[in-house]
N, C-alpha and C positions, 0 to 999 in steps of 0.2 A: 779609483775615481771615475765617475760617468763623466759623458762628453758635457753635458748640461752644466757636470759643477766644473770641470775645466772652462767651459765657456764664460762663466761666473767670477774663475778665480781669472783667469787672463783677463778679463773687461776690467777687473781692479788693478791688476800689475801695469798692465796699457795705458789703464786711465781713459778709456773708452767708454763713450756717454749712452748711458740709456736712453732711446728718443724715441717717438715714435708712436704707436697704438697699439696698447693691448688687449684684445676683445675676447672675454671669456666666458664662456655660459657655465652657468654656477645654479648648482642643488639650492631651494628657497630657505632651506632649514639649516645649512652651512651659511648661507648668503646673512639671515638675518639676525642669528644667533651666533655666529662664531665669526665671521669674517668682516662685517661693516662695523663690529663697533672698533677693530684693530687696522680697520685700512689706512689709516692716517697715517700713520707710520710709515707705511710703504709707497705712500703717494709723495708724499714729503722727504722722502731718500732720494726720489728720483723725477725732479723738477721739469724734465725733459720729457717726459712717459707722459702719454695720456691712457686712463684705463677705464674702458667701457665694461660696464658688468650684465650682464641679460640674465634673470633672476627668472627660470621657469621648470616645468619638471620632465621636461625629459631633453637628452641630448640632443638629436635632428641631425641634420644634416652639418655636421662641423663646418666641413671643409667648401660645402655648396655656400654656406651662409657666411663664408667669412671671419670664420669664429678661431683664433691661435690656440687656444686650450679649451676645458673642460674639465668642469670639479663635478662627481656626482656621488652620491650614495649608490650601495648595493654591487654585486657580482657584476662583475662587465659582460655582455654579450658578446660572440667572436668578433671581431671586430680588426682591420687593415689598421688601426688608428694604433700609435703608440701609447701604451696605457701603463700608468705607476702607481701601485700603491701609495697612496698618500701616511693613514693613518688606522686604528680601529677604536671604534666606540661602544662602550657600552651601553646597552640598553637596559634601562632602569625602568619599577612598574611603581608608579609614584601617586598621591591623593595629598589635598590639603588638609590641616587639623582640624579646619570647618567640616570638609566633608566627613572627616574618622569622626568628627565629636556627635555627628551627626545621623551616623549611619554605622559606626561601629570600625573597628581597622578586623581586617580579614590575616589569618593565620597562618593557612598555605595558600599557594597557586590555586588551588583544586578550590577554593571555599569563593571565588569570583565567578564562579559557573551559576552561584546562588543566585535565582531571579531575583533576591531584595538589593542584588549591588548594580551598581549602572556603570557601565563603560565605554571610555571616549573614545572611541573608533576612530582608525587612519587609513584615509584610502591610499592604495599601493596605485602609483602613477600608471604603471606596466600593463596593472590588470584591471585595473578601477574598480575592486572591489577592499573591502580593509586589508592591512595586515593579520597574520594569524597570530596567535598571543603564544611565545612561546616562554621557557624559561629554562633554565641552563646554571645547572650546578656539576660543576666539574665538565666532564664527560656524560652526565645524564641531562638528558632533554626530555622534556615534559609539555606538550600539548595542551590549552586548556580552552575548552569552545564557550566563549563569552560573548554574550551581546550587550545592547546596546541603540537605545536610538539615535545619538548623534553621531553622525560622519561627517570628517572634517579632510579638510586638503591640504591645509596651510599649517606649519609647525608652530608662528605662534596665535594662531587664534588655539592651536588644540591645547598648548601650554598654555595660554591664556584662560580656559575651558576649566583647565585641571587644579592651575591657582585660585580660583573664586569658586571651586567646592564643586563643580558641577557633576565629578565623578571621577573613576581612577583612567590614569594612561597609561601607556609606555610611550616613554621618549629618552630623548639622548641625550646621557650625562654629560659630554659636550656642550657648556652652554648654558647649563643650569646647576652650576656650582653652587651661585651665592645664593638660592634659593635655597639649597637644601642646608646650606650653613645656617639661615635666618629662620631656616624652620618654616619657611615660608609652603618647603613641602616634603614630604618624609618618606624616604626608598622605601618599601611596604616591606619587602622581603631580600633583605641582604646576601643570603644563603642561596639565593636563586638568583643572582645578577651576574650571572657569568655568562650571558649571551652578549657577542658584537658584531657589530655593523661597520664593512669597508666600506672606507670613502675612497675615493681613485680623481689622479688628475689626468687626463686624454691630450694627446696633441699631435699632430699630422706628420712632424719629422724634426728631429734635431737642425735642420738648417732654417725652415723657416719661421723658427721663431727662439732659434737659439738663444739670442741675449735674454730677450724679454723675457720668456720661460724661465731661463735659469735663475733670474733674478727673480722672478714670482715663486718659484719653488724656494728656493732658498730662505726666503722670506715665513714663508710658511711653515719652513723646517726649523728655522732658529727659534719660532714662537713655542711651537708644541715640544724642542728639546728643554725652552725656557719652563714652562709649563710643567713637566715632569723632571726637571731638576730633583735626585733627591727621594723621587717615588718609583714605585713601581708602575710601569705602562707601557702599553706598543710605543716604540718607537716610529718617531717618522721615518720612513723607506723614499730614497730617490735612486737605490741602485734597481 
């Protein structure tokens, strides 16, 4: 057991109130798509908490700005900050059946390289230019250099982009479950989806913000254990 969920489990045995402010800078594409439409639940457990969320794309300065944690996507940089994997996501390369009906569904990776397909570009916060398009079956990785005139920064104007036909993405299946249930949008290439992307939660030390962290992780971990009840999936990691 980590210090965090011992913090967790003793604030329940105590009977010790969450109170207080939790101020977390939060990835926009975890923020809008996986975590505010479930915060109610974690607001309303803890009556006492107030929680700020700062919705932007890149970390900053945590500990200059105030900030108790930090959710973000991608590889951590070295960093003095205490960093926990959270979870991993898959990344899916996905088109609506307007756009397939329209333009044809492509077969392999390698056939989006064709000038007649259009792809909805995501710029990488880090480097301000897209992501590169990769795809991942098994242990083989495969490269594919696709363009594209629209570049986009925000996760759901570019889902947004990609459900009204405007062309293929890659994004995270995190989040866009009920779409691909409703058919609203179709994984192109199933065979090729074994690429994933860490998410990581950041925060300055076990003591200062011991309750409220643990209770935020916690929270976060009982959803995505709920979540994959049953299936196969990364588990949530707080050790």
């Amino acid at each position: 057991m980590t210090r965090l969920e011992e913090a967790a489990e003793n604030a329940v045995l105590s009977g010790t109130t969450v109170r207080g402010r939790l101020r977390v800078n939060v990835d926009p594409t975890f923020a809008r798509l996986v975590l505010v439409p479930r915060l109610e639940a974690f607001v309303a457990a803890y009556p006492d908490l107030q929680v700020e969320l700062v919705i932007r794309d890149s970390i900053g300065d945590l500990v200059g700005e105030g900030f108790d944690a930090a959710v973000r996507f991608g590889e951590p940089a070295p960093s003095s900050l205490i960093i926990r994997q959270l979870l991993q996501v898959r990344v899916l390369t996905c088109a609506s059946p307007r756009y397939l009906s329209r333009r044809g569904r492509p077969e392999l990776p390698r056939d989006l390289a064709k000038d007649q397909l259009a792809c909805l570009l995501f710029r990488d916060p880090a480097t301000g230019t897209p992501f590169p398009w990769e795809f991942h079956h098994g242990k083989k990785i495969i490269t594919v250099p696709v363009t594209g005139r629209l570049i986009l920064n925000d996760a759901l104007t570019h889902l947004g982009a990609c459900v009204a036909g405007m062309g293929v993405a890659q994004v995270f299946e995190l989040g866009i479950e009920a779409l691909l249930k409703r058919g609203k949008l179709v994984n192109l290439f199933p065979d090729w989806s074994d690429e994933h992307f860490p998410l990581y939660i950041y925060h300055t030390s076990p003591i200062s913000c011991q309750l409220k962290c643990a209770h935020f992780l916690t929270f976060l971990g009982r959803w995505w254990g709920n979540r994959n009840n049953g299936r196969n999936g990364s588990p949530f990691v707080i050790a």
